[in-house]
KOLRO-125231 format. One record per residue (C-alpha): residue in three letters; x, y negated, z negated. Coordinates in steps of 0.001 Angstrom, whole numbers, plus 500000, padded with zeros to 6 digits. Each point is the difference from the previous one (the first is absolute). Layout:
AlaXYZ ...
REM end
This chain:
Unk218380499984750272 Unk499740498191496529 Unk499198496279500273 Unk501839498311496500 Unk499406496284499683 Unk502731498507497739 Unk499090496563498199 Unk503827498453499305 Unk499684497059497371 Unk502916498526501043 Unk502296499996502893 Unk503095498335498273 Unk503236501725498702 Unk498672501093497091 Unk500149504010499100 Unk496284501066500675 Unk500491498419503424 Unk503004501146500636 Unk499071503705498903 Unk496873499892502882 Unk502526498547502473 Unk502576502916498733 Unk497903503084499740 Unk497622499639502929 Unk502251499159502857 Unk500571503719499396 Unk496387501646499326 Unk498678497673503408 Unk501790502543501699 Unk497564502523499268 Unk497677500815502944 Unk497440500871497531 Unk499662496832498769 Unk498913496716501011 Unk500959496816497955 Unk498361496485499600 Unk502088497440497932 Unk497806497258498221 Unk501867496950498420 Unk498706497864497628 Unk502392497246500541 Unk502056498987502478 Unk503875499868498835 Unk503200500091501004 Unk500084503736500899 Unk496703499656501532 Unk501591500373503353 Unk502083502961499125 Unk496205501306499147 Unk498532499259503215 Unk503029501150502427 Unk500354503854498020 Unk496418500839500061 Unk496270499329500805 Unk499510496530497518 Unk497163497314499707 Unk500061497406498195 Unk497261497033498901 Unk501213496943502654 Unk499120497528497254 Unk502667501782498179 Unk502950499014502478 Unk499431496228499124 Unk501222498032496929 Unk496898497319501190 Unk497223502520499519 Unk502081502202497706 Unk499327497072497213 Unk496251501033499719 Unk500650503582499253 Unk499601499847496014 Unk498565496770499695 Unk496896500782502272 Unk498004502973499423 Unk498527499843503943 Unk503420500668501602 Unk499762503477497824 Unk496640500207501356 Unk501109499618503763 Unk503407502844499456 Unk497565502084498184 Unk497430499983503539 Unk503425499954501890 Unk500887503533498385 Unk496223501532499258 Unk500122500095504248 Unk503389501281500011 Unk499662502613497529 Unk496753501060502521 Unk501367499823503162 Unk503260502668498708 Unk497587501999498263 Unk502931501386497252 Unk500428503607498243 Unk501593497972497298 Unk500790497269499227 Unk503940499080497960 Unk500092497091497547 Unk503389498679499427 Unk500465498836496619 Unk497055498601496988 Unk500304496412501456 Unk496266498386500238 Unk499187499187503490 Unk496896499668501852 Unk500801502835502227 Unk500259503136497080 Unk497194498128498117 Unk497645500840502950 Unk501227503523500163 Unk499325500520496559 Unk496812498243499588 Unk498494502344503385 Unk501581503461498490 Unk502460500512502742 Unk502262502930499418 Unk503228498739499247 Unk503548500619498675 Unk501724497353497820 Unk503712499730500053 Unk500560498216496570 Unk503717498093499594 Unk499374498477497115 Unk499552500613496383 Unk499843498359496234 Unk499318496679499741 Unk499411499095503923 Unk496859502973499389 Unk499172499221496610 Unk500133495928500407 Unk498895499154502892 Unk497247498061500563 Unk498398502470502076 Unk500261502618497730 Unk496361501008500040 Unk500260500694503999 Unk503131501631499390 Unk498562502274497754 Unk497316500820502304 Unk502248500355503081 Unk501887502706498266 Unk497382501807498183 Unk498213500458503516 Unk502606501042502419 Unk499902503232501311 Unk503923500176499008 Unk502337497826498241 Unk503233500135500565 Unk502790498465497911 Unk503473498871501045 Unk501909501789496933 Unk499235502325497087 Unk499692497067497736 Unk497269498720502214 Unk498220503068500552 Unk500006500234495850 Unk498867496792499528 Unk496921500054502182 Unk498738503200499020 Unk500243499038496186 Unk498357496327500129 Unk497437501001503074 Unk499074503755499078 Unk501061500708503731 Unk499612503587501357 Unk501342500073503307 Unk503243498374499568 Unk503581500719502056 Unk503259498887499824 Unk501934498824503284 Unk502960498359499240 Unk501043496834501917 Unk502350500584502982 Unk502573498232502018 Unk500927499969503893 Unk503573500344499884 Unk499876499720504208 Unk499865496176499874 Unk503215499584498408 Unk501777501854503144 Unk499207497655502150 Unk503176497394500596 Unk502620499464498829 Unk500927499312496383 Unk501003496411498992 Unk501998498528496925 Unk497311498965497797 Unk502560498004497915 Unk501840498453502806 Unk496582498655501372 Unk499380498480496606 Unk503608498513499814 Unk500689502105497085 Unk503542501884498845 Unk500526503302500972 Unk501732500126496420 Unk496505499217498676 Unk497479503064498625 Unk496552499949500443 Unk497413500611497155 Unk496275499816502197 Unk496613500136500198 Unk497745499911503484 Unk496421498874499473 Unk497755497313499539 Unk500898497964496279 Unk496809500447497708 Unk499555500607496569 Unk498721503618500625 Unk503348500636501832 Unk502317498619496839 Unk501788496893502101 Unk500467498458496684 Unk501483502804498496 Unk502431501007502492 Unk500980496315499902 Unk500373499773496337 Unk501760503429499793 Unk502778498344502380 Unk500500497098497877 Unk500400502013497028 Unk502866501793502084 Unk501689497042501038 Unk499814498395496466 Unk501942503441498555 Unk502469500376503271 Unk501060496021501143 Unk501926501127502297 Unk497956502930502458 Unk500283500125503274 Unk495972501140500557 Unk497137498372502238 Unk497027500550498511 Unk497304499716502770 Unk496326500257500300 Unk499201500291503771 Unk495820499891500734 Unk497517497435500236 Unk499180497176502291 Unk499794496386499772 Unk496111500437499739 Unk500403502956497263 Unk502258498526498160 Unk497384496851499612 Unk498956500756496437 Unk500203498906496441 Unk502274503601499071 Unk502550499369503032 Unk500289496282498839 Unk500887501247496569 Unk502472501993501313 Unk502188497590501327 Unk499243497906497076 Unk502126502495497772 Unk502334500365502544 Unk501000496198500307 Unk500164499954496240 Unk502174503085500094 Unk502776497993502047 Unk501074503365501829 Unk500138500106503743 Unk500409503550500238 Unk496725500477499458 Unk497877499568503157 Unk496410500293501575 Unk500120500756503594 Unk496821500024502223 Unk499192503572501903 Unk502065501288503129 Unk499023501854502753 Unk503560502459500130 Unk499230501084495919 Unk502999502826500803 Unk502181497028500397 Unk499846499155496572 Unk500050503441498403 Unk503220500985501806 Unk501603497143498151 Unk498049501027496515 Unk502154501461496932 Unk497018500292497858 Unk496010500089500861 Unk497730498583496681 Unk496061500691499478 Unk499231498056497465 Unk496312500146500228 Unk497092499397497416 Unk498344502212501870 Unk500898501770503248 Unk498116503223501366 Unk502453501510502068 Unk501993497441501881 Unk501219500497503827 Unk503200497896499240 Unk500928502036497512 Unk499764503160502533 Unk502273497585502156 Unk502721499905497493 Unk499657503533499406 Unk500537500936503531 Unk503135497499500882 Unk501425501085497172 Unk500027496790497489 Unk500333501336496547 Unk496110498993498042 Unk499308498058496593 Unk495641500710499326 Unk497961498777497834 Unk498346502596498122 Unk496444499344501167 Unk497537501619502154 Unk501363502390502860 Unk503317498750499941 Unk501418502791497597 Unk498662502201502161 Unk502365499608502720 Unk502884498551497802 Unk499918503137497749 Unk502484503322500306 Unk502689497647499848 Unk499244497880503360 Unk500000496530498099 Unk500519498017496903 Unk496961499078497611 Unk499224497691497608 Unk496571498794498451 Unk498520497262501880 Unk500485496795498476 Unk503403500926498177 Unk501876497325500905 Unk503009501274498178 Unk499519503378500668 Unk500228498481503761 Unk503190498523499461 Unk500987502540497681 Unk500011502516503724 Unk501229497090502275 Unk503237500700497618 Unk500096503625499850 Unk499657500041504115 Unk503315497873499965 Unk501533502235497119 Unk498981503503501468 Unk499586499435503730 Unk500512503556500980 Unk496742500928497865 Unk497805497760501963 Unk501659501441503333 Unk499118503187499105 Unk496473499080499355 Unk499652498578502998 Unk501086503385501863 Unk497831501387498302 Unk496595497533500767 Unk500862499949503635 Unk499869503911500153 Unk496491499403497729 Unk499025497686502361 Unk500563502120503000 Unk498245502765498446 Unk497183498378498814 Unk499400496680501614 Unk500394499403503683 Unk496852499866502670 Unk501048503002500925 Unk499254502019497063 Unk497075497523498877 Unk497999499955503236 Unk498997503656499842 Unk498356499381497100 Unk498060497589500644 Unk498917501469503278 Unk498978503197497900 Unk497611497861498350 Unk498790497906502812 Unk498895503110502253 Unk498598502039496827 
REM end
């Protein structure tokens, strides 16, 4: 039996999450190994955490009251760091599994007390490079027993700015299962839209790094050139807490200027097929983007894909599965948003193609082994 703790940064809907809650609801099946789940905060998917497998969290975590102190004083670090040094004691691990770079109190005290440990890196560029933690990042990877990246690209890029050795790439994955379950429901009918309407989307949280602005800008270059469309163009993610920022604000600053109403921001949903039944086109219009799961979404019900040409995206998007353009070509954006309404039967045909990618290539099923291989090694 091989005991693997796993420290989870987050335990929201965002991809590295999602890929833990994806990938080992199938390895916890192995009799040979016994799992214990760390989180580092306590989230909206914390739950979906704690009822799949063996999870603790810190209780102060679970509270917005207490949850206040956690970067403003250095003592409730202190208390989660005595919290987990007893943990990580009483389990006794083989290994320990980092998910993602992100500085927390928990990986800092498995680096700083040599720990064997694998780090599952889902990030690259500028969130590496620019952070503010950059110095621990840069010692988190360069110790780890194995890093693994989340695409090529991200494999490349740590091994040429951190001299890595031991470095592996396991691409992302997504648990097609949880879209079987009921039954599917009119995503534009629940939104009071026309059926006669197409959709141009995006799923995800709006940020900079994730090209909000660009996407938005891109459709009111479209509209501006064709007055009389019959598109939706609709960025589905975020929360009313996410979407709390200076970037978001902006956002709907140049989309009040714009005058268009077909352009809209819609917070997240918990039935995501919903809305890419009803999808005619899928956008990634990222800054920066390792490999996103939403993009493997579109690939595998069969929305035709517009990337960005940035990070791991081309990856998956190449061998004519998806449209690219460079990231921040606004034009070059609208310049596809026309060709998809010109030449519809080319972005069809993509799309067959990317789902059969995607089934070859991208599913828990296929990923899981991997990563097991490298667990139990």
């Amino acid at each position: 039996m091989k005991k693997i703790l796993i420290i989870s940064q987050q335990s929201n809907k965002s991809g590295a999450a999602r890929f833990l809650l994806n990938i080992f609801s199938e390895i916890k099946e192995d009799p040979n190994i016994e799992l214990q789940f760390i989180l580092n905060q306590y989230q909206e998917s914390a739950k979906e955490f704690t009822d799949k497998f063996n999870t603790k969290y810190f209780i102060l975590d679970r509270f917005k009251v207490t949850r206040y102190f956690k970067y403003r004083v250095k003592l409730y670090d202190d208390l989660k760091t005595l919290w987990f040094r007893k943990i990580v004691k009483n389990f006794n691990p083989d290994l320990i599994y980092i998910n993602t770079v992100a500085y927390n109190p928990l990986s800092k005290y498995i680096v700083e007390n040599d720990f064997k440990y694998i780090l599952h890196v889902h990030e690259t560029d500028g969130t590496l490079i620019r952070s503010k933690h950059a110095a621990y990042i840069e010692k988190l990877i360069k110790k780890a027993f194995l890093v693994i990246g989340c695409a090529k690209y991200v494999s490349q890029f740590i091994v040429s700015n951190y001299k890595a050795r031991n470095v592996k790439t396991i691409h992302e994955a997504i648990n097609v299962d949880r879209f079987a379950n009921g039954k599917l429901v009119s995503f534009k009918k629940l939104n009071g839209f026309s059926e006669k309407n197409q959709i141009i989307g995006v799923t995800g949280t709006p940020q900079k790094r994730k090209g909000t602005d660009i996407f938005i800008k891109a459709a009111i270059r479209f509209n501006q050139q064709n007055p009389d469309n019959n598109f939706l163009f609709i960025w589905l993610g975020g929360t009313t807490k996410s979407n709390d920022n200076k970037f978001y604000k902006k956002c709907l600053y140049i989309l009040k200027e714009s005058g268009y109403n077909n352009i809209l921001l819609l917070n997240q949903i918990d039935r995501v097929e919903d809305f890419y039944k009803d999808l005619d086109l899928f956008i990634i219009p990222s800054r920066e983007d390792p490999f996103p799961l939403s993009m493997l979404e579109a690939m595998y019900f069969k929305v035709p894909v517009i990337g960005a040409k940035v990070s791991g995206i081309p990856e998956a998007l190449d061998d004519n599965c998806g449209e690219l353009f460079k990231s921040e070509d606004i034009e070059g954006l609208t310049e596809l948003f026309e060709k998809f309404v010109n030449d519809r039967p080319r972005f069809l045909k993509n799309s067959e193609n990317a789902y059969i990618k995607f089934v070859n290539n991208y599913t828990v099923k296929k990923i899981s082994p991997e990563l097991k291989k490298v667990l139990l090694a």
